[in-house]
N, C-alpha and C positions, 0 to 999 in steps of 0.2 A: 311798259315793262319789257326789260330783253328776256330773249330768248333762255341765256344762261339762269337768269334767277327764276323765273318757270320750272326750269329744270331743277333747281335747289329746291323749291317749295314741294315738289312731286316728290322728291326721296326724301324729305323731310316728311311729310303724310306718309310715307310707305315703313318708317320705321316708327312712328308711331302707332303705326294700327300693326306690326310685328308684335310692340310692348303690350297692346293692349291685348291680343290672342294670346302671348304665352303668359299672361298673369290668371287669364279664365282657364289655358290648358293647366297650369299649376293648381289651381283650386279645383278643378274636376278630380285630379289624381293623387290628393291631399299632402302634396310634395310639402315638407316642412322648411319654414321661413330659419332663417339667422336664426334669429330670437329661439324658436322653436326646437331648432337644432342642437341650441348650446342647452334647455330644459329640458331635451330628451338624453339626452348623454349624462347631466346629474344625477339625471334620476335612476339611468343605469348602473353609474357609480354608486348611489349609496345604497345598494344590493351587493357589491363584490367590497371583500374585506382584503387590505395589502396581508404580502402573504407573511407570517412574523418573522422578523431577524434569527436565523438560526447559529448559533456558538460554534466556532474551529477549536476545539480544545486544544488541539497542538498551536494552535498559534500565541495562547496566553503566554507563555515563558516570553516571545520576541517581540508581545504589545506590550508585556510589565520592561521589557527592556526599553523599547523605545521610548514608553514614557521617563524610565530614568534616564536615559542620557538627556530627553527634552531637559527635568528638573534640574541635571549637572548643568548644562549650557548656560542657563537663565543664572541660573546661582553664582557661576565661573565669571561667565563674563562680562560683568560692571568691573569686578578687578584686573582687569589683561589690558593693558594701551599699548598704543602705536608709536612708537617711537621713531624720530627722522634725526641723521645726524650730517652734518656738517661739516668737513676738513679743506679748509682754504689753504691753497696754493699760494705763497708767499711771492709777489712782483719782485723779478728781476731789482737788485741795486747796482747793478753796470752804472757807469758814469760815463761816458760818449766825449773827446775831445770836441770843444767847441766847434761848430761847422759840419759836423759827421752827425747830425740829429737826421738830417733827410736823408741818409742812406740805408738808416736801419732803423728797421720797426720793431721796438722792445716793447712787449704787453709792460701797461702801466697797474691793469687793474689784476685782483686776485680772478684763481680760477677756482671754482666751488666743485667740491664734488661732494655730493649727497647720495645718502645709505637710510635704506627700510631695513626696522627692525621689531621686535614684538618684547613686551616685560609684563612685572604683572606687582602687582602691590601686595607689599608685606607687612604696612603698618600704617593706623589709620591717619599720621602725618603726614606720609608722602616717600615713605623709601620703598623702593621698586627695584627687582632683580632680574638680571637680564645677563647677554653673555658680552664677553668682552669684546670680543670684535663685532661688535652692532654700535660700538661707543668707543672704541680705543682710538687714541688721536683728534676726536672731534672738537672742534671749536666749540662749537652749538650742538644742544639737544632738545629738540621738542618734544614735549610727550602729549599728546591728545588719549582722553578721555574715551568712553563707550557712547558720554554722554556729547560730546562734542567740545567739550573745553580744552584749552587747548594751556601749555605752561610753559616753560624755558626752567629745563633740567640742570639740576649739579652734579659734576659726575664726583662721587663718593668715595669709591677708590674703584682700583680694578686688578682681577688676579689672571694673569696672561697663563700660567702655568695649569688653572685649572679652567680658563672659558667660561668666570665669572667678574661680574660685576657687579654692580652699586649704584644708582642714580638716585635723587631727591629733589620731588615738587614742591612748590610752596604752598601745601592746600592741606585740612585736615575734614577729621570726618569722612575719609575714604573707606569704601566698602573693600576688604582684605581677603589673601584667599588663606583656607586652611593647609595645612601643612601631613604627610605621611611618612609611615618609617618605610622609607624604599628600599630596606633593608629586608622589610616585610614581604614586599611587591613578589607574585608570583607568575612565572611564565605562563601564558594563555589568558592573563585576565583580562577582560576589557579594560578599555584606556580612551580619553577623549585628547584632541589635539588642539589646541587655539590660541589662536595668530592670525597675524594680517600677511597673510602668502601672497608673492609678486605684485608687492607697489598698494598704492591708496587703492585699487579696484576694488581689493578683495579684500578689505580690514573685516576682525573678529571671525573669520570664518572658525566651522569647526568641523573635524575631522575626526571618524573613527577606526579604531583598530584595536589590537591586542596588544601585549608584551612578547616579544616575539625570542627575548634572550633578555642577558643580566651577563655583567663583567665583561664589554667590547671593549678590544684598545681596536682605534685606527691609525694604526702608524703614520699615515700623509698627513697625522695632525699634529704628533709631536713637534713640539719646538724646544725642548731644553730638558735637563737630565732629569731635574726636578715636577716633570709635567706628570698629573693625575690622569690616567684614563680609566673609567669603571662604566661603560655607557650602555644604559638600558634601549635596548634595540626594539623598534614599535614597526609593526606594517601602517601603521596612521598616517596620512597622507602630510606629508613637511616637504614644504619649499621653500626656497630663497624668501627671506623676507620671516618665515615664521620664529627663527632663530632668537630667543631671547623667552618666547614665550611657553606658557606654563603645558604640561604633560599630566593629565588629573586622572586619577579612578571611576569608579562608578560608584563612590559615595562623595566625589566634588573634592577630594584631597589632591593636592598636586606631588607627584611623584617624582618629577622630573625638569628641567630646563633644556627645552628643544634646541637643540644646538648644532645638529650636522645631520648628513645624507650621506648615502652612499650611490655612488650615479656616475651613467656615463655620458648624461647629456646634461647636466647638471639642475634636472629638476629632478621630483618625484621618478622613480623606480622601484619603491616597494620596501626601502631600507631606511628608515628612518631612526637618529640616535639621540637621547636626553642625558644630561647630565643629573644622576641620582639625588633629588633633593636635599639627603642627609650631608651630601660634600659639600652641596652649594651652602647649605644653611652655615656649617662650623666653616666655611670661607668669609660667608657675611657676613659674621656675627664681628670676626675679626676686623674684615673694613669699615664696619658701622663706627666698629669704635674706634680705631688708630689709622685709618684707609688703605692697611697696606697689611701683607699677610706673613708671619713670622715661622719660618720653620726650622727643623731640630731634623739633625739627619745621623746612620750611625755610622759615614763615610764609607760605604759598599756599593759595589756595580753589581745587580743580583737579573735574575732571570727566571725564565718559567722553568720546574722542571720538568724530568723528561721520567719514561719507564725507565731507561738504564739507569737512569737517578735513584728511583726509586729503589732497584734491585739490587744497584750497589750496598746504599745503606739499608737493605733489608726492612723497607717500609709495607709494612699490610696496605696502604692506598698510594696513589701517585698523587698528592699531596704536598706540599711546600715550596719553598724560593730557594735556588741556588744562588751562594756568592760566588763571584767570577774577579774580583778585582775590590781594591780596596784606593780609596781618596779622599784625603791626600794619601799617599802610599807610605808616606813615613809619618805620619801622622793622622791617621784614622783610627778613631774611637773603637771602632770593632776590632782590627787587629791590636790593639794594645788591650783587649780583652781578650786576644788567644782566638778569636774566630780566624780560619784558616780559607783558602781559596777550596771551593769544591763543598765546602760545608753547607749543608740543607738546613736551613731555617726552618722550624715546625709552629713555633707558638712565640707571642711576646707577652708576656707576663701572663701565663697560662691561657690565652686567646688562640685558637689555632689560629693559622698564618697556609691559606690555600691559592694565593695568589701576586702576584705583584703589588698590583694596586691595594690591595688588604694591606699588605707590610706596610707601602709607603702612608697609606692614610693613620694606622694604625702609629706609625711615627712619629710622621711629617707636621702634626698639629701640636706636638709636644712642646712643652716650652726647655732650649736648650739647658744644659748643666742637670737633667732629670736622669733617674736611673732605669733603666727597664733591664727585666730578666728574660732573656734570650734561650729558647731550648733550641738543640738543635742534633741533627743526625749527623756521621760520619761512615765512613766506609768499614765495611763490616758489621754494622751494627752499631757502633758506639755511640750512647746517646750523653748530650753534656746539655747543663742550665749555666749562662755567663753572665756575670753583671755587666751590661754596655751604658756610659755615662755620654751620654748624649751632645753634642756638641751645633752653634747654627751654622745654618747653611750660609753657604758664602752665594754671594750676590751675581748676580747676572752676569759681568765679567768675567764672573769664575768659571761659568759652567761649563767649560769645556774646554782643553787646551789644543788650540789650531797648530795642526801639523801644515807646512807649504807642500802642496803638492807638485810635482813635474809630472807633465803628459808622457813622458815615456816611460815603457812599461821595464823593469830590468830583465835583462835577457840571460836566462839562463838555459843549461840545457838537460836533458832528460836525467834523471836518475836511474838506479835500476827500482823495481815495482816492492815496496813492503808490501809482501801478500797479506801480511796481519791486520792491515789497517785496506786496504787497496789504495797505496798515495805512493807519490814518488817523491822524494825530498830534497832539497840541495843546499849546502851553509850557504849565509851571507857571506861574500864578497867583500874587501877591505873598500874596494869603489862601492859596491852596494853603503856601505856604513857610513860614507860621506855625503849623501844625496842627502836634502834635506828632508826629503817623506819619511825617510828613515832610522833619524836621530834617536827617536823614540826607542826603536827595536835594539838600536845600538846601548843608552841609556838602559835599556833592561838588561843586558848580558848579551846579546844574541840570540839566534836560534836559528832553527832550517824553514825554509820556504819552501812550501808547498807547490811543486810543480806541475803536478797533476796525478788525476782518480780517478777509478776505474769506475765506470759505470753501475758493477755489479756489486763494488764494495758496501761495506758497511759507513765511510767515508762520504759517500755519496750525497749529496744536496746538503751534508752540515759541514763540511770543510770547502774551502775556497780557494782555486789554483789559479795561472794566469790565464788560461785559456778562454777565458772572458775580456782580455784584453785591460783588464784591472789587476789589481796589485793584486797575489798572493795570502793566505794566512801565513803567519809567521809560527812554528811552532815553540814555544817557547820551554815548556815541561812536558812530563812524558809518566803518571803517577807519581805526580810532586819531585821525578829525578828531572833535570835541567840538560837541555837536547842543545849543544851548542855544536855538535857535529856529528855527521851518520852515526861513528863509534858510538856515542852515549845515546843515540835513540835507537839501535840496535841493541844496546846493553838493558834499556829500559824497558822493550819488549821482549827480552828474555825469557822472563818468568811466567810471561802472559799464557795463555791455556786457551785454546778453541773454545767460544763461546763466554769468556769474562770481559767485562766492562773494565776499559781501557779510559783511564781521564786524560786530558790533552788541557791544557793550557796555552790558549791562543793568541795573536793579536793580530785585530780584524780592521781595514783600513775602510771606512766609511765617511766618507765625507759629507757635512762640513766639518763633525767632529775629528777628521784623523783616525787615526788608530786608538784601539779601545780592547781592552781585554777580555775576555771571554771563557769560559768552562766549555767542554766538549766531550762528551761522552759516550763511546762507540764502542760497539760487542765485537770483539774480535771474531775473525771464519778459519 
């Protein structure tokens, strides 16, 4: 035997007779085994009783809430899909002289560009509402399920002027959502948000918030004269991607069609906007049936009013739609009923009339050659009811007449100051009248250009001079007297008095539209 295993067998005996002294010290000092440990510890538990759940009373109101938005969610979303679309880029058809193939590389295949969008089922067949540009232009639409099915959509029709749309699966037995008068919908109420936010990662999410406003326009969305804006404004969290899908209550009604943001990085910032369910529905119902949307117009350019609107015509509220222009101008239904420029709309067949979008909805669905009774204010007080026979809207070409713009600004020079208004004015130029940005102001009569305004005037931020390096307001009236030179816009503020409301009849050069005309109503100092 070596040495070394000697050695091993020695500390081998030393810890066993270690094992065997500390198991007789352990039983001398009746230290408890495992076993014995985990029997003494039950049995001191079943002497101490947990101690009972005690109730937050204040917290009941936001457990009954959380449990109903759980119930909204579950209920909502089997109807809400995911929509993916598709717009292919169409290959080059250049034709290459024989021989010149290997010099240039012309793509042969299409180029795909694909868009996330959210929509939500209206009927148990398969028609689904969403917004138009989540579908506009696309080849292909697929829509996937809650449940993972997946379909190749029809697009139904689509309304570019209100940011709705139409698609159709080929599947029935769809679970549908219900519908709300968002007409009803009151600012502060809870609101659930749900959609598939930034790409496949994040389908059906849901988001909560309030109604945060009623009646938004956002201008950067306008595209055409005829365009709806009435947009219930949510703090609920909406990003790219949620656009199509549904805006619901807290009893699972859908109020809305998510449709825009307001942002300077283009996700979420706090401003989220739906389109009113009540517009989408009388849009849909339209493209369900013919795919395309018929409107009735009473050929008026109208505007929000203002207080000296109101003070003019001696209104108890700041209330109704100013007309500013009339289209086609020899041929619009309003002025061949006697409605005049500067007239405040109040009601259409006894409805009050408190906003733009009210008037145009309140129209714009009418079927043309109908009659609607038109009340309306004038200055002074004078209140008139007109029959207007309603006429359609002319078509997309029509909507707007392109004036050619030239980059140079006309150079004119200073006037003296109308302290009545704080502007300084000066006629068009016989050069000015040949320019083609122009033609238009020439086509009306003339009028003075706006040179510039005093800071402190009443003129201030609602008239437009060149000093922005852009075209001038044209002045074109002056209280319905016609201002073709200083003489007659000095004769037309004659009568004016410290502190009365002064109407102006404008034309305002905004491109792409050109020039467009305008109501202006400023308190003289």
């Amino acid at each position: 035997m070596s040495v070394r295993t000697r050695d091993w067998l020695k500390f081998g005996a030393l810890v066993a007779m270690a094992f065997v002294f500390g198991l007789a010290f352990a039983s001398a000092l009746d230290l408890p085994t495992r076993g014995n440990a985990a029997e003494r510890s039950a049995e001191i538990l079943q002497g101490v009783s947990a101690p009972p759940m005690r109730a937050i009373p204040a917290a009941g109101p936001a457990a009954d809430l959380g449990a109903a938005f759980t119930a909204v969610a579950e209920h909502v979303k089997p109807a809400v899909v995911f929509v993916k679309s598709e717009r292919r880029e169409r290959p080059s058809a250049r034709r290459l002289p024989p021989g010149f193939e290997d010099f240039f590389q012309i793509p042969r295949r299409s180029q795909v560009e694909q868009g996330t969008g959210s929509g939500f089922i209206v009927s148990p067949d398969g028609y689904i509402l969403t917004n138009n540009h989540v579908v506009q232009g696309a080849d292909r639409v697929t829509v996937r399920l809650l449940d993972n099915h997946e379909y190749i959509a029809r697009i139904v029709g689509t309304d570019p002027s209100t940011d709705v749309a139409v698609i159709k699966i080929p599947a029935t037995g769809l679970t549908t959502v219900n519908f709300a008068n968002s007409d009803s919908t009151r600012i502060g109420e809870w609101v659930l948000a749900i959609g598939n936010p930034l790409g496949e990662a994040f389908t059906f999410t849901v988001t909560a918030g309030i109604v945060s406003a009623k009646g938004r326009l956002l201008a950067g969305l306008q595209q055409s004269r005829y365009s709806i804006q009435d947009f219930i404004q949510t703090d609920a969290a909406i990003n790219p991607g949620n656009s199509g899908g549904p805006l619901v209550n807290v009893r699972g009604q859908v109020i809305g069609i998510n449709a825009a943001i307001a942002s300077e990085n283009g996700y979420y910032q706090g401003y989220g906007f739906a389109i009113p369910i009540n517009l989408a529905r009388t849009v849909m119902t339209q493209l369900i049936a013919t795919g395309h949307v018929e409107r009735a117009v009473m050929g008026i350019q109208i505007r929000p009013i203002t207080p000296e609107d109101a003070e003019l015509m001696k209104l108890p509220d700041i209330r109704g739609v100013v007309v500013q222009d009339f289209t086609p101008a020899d041929n619009s239904p309003a002025r061949r009923a006697g409605i005049l420029e500067g007239d405040v709309i109040l009601a259409v067949d006894g409805d009050p009339i408190e906003s733009v979008s009210q008037l145009q909805q309140k129209v714009g669905f009418r079927k043309a050659g109908e009659a609607v009774q038109v009340t309306l204010a004038r200055a002074g007080g004078e209140r008139k009811t007109l029959t207007v026979r309603l006429a359609a809207a002319p078509g997309p070409e029509a909507d707007s007449e392109a004036v050619a713009a030239d980059d140079a600004t006309p150079k004119r020079g200073l006037a003296p100051k109308e302290e009545t208004l704080g502007i300084s004015v000066e006629p068009l130029s016989q050069e000015d009248a040949r320019e083609p940005s122009l033609r238009a102001v020439a086509r009306a009569g003339g009028g003075l250009a706006v040179t510039s305004i005093s800071p402190d005037g009443p003129a201030y931020q609602k008239l437009v001079d060149a000093s922005g390096g852009g075209y001038p307001d044209i002045i074109l009236k002056v209280n319905g007297q016609a201002t073709r030179t200083r003489a007659e816009f000095r004769a037309a503020l004659a009568t004016v008095k410290s502190n009365d409301i002064v109407t102006l009849t404008v034309l305002t050069y905004g491109a792409p539209d050109g020039w467009a005309q305008r109501v202006v109503r400023l308190r003289s100092r």
